[in-house]
Structures are given as structure tokens and as C-alpha cells.
N, C-alpha and C positions, 0 to 999 in steps of 0.2 A: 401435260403440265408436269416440271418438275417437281418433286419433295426438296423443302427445305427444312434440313434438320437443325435444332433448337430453335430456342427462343428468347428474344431477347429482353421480356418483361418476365418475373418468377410467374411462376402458378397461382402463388397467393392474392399477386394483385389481379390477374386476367379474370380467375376464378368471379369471384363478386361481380365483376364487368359482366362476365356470361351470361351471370345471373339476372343482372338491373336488365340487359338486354332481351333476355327471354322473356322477363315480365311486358316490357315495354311492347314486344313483338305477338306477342297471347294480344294484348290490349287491340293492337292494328289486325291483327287475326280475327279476333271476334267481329270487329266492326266490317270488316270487309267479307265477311260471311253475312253478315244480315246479323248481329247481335245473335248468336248463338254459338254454344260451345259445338254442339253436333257435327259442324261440319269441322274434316280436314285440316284447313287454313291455320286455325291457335295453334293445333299440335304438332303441325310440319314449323310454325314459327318458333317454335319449342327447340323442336330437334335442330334445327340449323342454328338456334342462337348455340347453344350448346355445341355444334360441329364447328365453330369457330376457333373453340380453345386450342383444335388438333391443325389449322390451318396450314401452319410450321410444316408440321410431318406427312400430311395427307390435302396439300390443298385443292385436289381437283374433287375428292368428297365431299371438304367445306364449300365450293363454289358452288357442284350441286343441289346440298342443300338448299343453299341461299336461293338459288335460281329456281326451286319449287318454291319456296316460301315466296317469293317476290311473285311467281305468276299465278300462285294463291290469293294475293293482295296484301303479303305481310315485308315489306320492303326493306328493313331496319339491317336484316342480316346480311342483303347484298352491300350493301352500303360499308358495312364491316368487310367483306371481301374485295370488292372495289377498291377499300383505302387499303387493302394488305400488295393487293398486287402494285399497284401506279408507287406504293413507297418501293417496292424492289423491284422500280424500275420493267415491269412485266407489264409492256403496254399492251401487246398482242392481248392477252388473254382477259384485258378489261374488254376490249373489243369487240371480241369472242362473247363475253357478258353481256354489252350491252345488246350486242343486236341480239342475242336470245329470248332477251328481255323485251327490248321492242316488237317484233316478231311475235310475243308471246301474246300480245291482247287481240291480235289477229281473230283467234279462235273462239274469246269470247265475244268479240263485237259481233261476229257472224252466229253463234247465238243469241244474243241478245237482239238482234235484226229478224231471226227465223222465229223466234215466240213474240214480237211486237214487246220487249220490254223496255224502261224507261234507260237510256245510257249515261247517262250521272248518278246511278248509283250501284251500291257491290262492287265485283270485284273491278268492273271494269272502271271504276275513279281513277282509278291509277293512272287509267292511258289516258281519263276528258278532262274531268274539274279539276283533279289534284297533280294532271301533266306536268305545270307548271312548278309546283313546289317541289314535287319528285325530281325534278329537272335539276331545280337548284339542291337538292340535300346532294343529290350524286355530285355537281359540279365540284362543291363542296369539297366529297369526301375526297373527289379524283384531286383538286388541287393542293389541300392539306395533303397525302400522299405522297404527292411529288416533289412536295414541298422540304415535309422531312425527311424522306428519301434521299432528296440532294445535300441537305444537310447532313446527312449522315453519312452518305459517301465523303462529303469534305471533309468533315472529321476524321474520317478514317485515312484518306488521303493524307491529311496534316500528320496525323500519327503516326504512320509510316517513314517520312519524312524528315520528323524528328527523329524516329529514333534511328534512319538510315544516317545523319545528323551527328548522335551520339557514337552510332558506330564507327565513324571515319573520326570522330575525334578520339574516341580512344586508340585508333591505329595509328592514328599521328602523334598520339602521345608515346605510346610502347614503341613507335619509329623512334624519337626523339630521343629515348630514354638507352634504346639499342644503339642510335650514334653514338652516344656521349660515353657506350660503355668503350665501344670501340675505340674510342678517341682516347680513354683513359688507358687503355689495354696496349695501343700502340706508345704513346707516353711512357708507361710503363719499361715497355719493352725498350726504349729506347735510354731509358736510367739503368735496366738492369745489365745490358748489354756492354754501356761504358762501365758500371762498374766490374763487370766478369772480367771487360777486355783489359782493366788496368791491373786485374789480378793475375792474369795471366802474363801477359807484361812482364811484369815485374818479379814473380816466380821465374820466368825464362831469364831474366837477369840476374838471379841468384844462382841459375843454372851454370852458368856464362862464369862465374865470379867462384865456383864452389870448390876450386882445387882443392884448398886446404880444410874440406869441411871434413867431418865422419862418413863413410859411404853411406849409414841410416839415413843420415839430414838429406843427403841426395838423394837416397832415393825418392825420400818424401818430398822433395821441392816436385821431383819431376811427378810425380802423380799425385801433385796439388796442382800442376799446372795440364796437364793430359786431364784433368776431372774440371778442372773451372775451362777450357776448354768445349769438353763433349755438353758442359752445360750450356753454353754460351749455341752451339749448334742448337741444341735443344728447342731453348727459347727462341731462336730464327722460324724452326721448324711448326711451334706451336701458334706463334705470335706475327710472322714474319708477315703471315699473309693480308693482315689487317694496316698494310702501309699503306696511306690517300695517294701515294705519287709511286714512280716505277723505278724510280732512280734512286742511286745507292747511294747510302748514307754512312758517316765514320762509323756508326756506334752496330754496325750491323753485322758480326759474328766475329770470324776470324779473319777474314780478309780485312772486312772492315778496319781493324786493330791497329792499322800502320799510320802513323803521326808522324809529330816533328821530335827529332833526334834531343836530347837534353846535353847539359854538359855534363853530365854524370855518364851519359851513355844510354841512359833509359831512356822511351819512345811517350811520347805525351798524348792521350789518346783524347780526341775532339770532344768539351760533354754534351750532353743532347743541348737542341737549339729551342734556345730562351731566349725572347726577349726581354731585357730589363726592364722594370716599371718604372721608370723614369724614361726611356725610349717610347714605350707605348705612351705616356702622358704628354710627351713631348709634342708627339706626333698630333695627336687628339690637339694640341695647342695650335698644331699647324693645319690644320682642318679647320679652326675657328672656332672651335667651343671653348668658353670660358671657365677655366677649372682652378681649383684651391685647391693644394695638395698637403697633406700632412701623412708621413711616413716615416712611423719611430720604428726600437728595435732594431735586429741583427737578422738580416733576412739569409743570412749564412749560417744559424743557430736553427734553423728550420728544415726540412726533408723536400726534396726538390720535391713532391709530388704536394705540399702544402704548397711553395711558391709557384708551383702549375697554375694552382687550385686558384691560387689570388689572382693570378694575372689572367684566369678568364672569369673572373670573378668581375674585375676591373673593365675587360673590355667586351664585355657583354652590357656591361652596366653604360659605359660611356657611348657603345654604339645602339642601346634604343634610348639614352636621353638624345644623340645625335640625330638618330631618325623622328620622333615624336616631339621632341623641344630641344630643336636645336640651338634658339636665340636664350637657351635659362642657363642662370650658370649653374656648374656643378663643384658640388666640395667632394673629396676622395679620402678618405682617414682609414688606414691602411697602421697596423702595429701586430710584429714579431712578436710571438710569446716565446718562452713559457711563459702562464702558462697554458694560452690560446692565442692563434693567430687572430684578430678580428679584423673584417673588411666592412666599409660602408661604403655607400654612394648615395649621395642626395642630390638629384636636382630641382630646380624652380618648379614655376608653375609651365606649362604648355605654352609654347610659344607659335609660331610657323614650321609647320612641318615640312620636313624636310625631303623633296622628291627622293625616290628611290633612286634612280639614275644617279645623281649626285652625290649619291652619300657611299663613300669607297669603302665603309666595312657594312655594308647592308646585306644581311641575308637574306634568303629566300622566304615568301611568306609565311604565315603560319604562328607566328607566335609562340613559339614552341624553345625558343632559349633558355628558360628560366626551368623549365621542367629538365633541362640536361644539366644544369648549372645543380639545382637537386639533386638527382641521381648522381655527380659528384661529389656534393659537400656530403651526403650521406653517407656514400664508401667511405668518407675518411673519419665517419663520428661525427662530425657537425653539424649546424640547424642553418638554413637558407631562410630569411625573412624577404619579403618581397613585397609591397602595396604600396596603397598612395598615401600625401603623408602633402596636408597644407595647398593644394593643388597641385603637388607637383609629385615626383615618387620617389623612393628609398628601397634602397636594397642594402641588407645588412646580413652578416657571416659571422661565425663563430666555428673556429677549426680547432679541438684542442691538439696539443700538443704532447705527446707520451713520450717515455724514455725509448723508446724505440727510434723515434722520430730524432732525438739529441744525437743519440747514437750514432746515428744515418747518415744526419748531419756531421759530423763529427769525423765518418772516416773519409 
């Protein structure tokens, strides 16, 4: 028999148990000795109620016990051992029990046969008149046993479960939260690149232009533009590798940098690609959802990485009213600050949802939009609201706007 170490009631409570048991088991000792303490039977029911507490750490001694005490005539403590095994599932060793046990009046019935004694009563009740109720306390303890036994493996089961559960959603969430930094990182990269490559540009045009300048001024154009240059490498090098697609884009170092010619002479360099939010709504109109739009403000007063911010604000927002209530309409209120941007979306109540198949900005399952939509209004200082609101839902934004941001916007 294996050791099984702890236990899963304190001490405190088992304690008293041991004790009501050992009382109870002296009482079935006594009588099954003949109403006397002198024999055996009380004190063996004694030490076995008592070897119970260690069952945990030492169960094949508690068995022992019990299994003297039981072919002494004090049966109470097998009963206790009986329901510890069948609950952990250890049917072998009930087995092992029971036929010991049966087996065991063997030796008094062939006693009580060799002295001509009466066989209903002493020890051997157990096996004739009281067969029957012993029969049923053990069926008893074996079925409560097994009973909560299985119980308790399902619990344990479910609790595993859950938290296997928890743990893939937190993975899914730290995934979600690692795309979206990505996404903002390549974004990024794609603002700061157009603007290095217009800097550089444009310092080579001063180059180009500088006959009449001071030799200082020249030297300085050319390592303003050899330095916004090696940065512009830089940022390839850092950032470069976080591109979703393999194909080259304008805003993408120094090759990248080559545009359309001005009539100045200067070279116009591509700026990263946005869609307008009037295109995106458009669109959304052309799909069949029913939308209100209101858009104040100067979205050119703004830093393109707030008008990112809105326009996946916008169609995050349009594409799970599209999937979950496609038939409700939506209102859009969208306003430029300073001195915050704020974004809203409300749609209806739930209407027919909208197959996946069908729905052309559907992402992958998971639910997991609104947590990357977070992790960007965060980066920029602002607060992402998100819940239901009338039966239907809202999601609402607040981007402040800093002089940095003017600035930004600005050159």
C-alpha cells in the first residue's frame, strides 16, 4: 500500500472524530467480548480508532489495525478504512480488506463448533445475526467513498480546467496586447521615416542650391543630411523588421526616398498610407450598415499617430457592430481637439448576426480587439471606454492632445 502524505481535513476537526470513534468502538468491543473489559477486543478498538488519524501517512498500519479490531468483533474502524480507500479510488486494497475479513470468522466458527458453543453470539455475530447489517454499514461506507471520491476528482478536474482556462486567456491577451504594440511600432516607423526622408530631401536640395552660401552653412547642411540620413538607416534597422508584408514601401529608408519631382525641383516623398475616415465610412456604408456621422475639428491640427489612433478606433468599432448587430444603426462622433481628440461609436440593440464568411473586415476569433485598441489609446495618455449601453454598445475615447502633438502636426 502506498503512503499518502497530508491531509485534507485539519487535525482539529479529525481529532474529536477519533475520539467519538474510539468511544463508540470500546462500546462494540465490550459487547463482542462478552460485556467485559478484560478481553483484547475494547483496547485493540481503542488503538485502531486512534491509527486512523495517521491513515494519510501510514495507511497500511491503519488498515491493520482496523482489520484486528474488525476480527476481534469491533467493526467501526474498518468501516473508517474501507471509506478512506474506495474515496481514493484504491479498490484493490478494499478487496484485499474485505476478504480478510471474511476469511477471518473462519477460525472462530471452527471454534465455536469444537467447544459445542451457541453461534449468535460473541465474537462471531458479525459473521451470523449481525451479517446482515455489517453487510449494509460497509456497502454504505464503500458507496459514500466513491461517491466523494468522484466528486472530488471532478472538482479537481474542473479546477484545472479553469485555470488551464485563465491561462490561455491571459496568453491571448499579452498576444493581443504584443500585436498592437507591433502594429503601433511599424506605424511609427512609417511616420518617422517619411519624416527623416523629407528632411533629408530637402537638406540635399539646399546642397544642390548652396553656391552662394558661407562654406560653414555647407558644411552644416551636408551633415544635417549625412545624420538624418544614418538615422533614417537606423530606424530600418531597428524597426524594419516588424513589416506585416515583404514588399517595399515609399517611406522605407533611403531608397525608399525617391518621389515625384516638384516644380521647385524638390522630390515629394509618399506619407505613410491612411485611409481617410470618410473613406473608411464610406465603405462601411457600402457594406450595408447604417451609420450617422458627425466629424468636427481639423484633423490636420492633430499628430498622425492620434489620426492612426482614430481610425482604428473607428474601424474596430464599425467592424464588431458589423459582425454582432449588423441590422442596428450606428452613430460615429469623432471631434479634433485641442484640447483632446474624442471618439465615440454607439450602436443599437443586437440585431442578426452577421456570418463570418460574409463579413469582409472580420477577424480572427477571440475577441481580443478592444484589448489592443487599449494598449494603444494608453501609449498616447488616453482612456478607452468600452461596454453596453441600452442593449446595444459604446465605445468612447479620449486622446489628449499636447503641444508636442501641435508641433508634430505643424511641420
Amino acid at each position: 500500500m502506498k503512503s499518502e502524505p497530508g491531509r485534507r481535513m485539519p487535525l482539529w476537526v479529525e481529532a474529536p472524530s477519533a475520539v467519538a470513534l474510539a468511544l463508540m468502538s470500546v462500546l462494540e468491543g465490550y459487547r463482542s467480548a462478552g460485556d467485559t473489559l478484560a478481553d483484547p477486543a475494547p483496547w485493540v478498538a481503542v488503538i485502531a480508532s486512534l491509527a486512523a488519524l495517521g491513515r494519510h501517512r501510514y495507511p497500511r498500519a491503519a488498515a491493520g489495525a482496523a482489520l484486528v479490531s474488525a476480527v476481534l468483533g469491533a467493526l467501526l474502524p474498518l468501516l473508517v478504512t474501507l471509506y478512506h480507500f474506495s474515496s481514493r479510488g484504491r479498490l484493490r486494497e478494499v478487496w484485499v480488506c474485505l476478504g480478510i475479513v471474511l476469511t477471518a470468522g473462519l477460525p472462530w466458527l471452527a471454534v465455536a463448533l469444537t467447544r459445542g458453543e451457541p453461534l449468535t453470539g460473541g465474537r462471531l455475530s458479525n459473521w451470523t445475526t449481525a451479517s446482515f447489517g455489517n453487510s449494509v454499514l460497509i456497502g454504505l461506507a464503500l458507496a459514500l467513498g466513491m461517491w466523494l471520491g468522484s466528486r472530488r476528482r471532478l472538482l479537481e478536474a474542473l479546477t484545472d480546467q479553469v485555470e488551464q482556462l485563465r491561462v490561455e486567456r491571459e496568453l491571448r491577451a499579452e498576444q493581443a496586447r504584443l500585436a498592437e504594440r507591433s502594429r503601433i511600432a511599424r506605424e511609427m516607423h512609417d511616420v518617422l521615416a517619411h519624416r527623416l526622408s523629407l528632411l533629408m530631401l530637402h537638406a540635399g536640395v539646399l546642397q544642390l542650391r548652396g553656391e552662394g552660401m558661407p562654406p560653414a552653412t555647407v558644411e552644416r547642411i551636408a551633415l544635417l543630411r549625412s545624420t538624418a540620413g544614418q538615422a533614417l538607416d537606423d530606424l530600418r534597422e531597428v524597426l524594419g523588421a516588424m513589416r506585416s508584408d515583404d514588399g517595399p514601401r515609399g517611406t522605407g529608408g533611403t531608397a525608399g526616398a525617391v518621389g515625384t519631382a516638384g516644380a521647385d525641383g524638390t522630390v515629394a516623398v509618399a506619407a505613410p498610407a491612411l485611409q481617410d475616415l470618410a473613406e473608411l465610412l464610406a465603405e462601411a456604408r457600402a457594406a450595408g450598415q447604417l451609420i450617422e456621422s458627425t466629424v468636427s475639428g481639423d484633423a490636420g491640427s492633430t499628430s498622425t499617430t492620434h489620426r492612426l489612433a482614430v481610425h482604428r478606433l473607428v474601424r474596430e468599432a464599425l467592424t464588431n457592430a458589423r459582425k454582432h448587430a449588423c441590422a442596428a444603426p450606428v452613430a460615429v462622433r469623432v471631434h479634433y481637439g485641442p484640447p483632446a481628440t474624442t471618439v465615440e461609436v454607439v450602436n443599437g440593440p443586437a440585431g442578426e448576426a452577421l456570418p463570418a464568411s460574409e463579413d469582409p473586415g472580420a477577424r480572427a476569433p477571440g475577441g481580443y480587439g478592444l484589448i489592443g485598441l487599449a494598449e494603444r489609446v494608453a501609449a498616447l495618455g488616453g482612456h478607452l471606454h468600452a461596454g453596453a449601453t441600452g442593449g446595444g454598445w459604446r465605445l468612447a475615447a479620449r486622446l489628449p492632445v499636447t503641444s508636442s502633438d501641435l508641433s508634430s502636426a505643424a511641420s
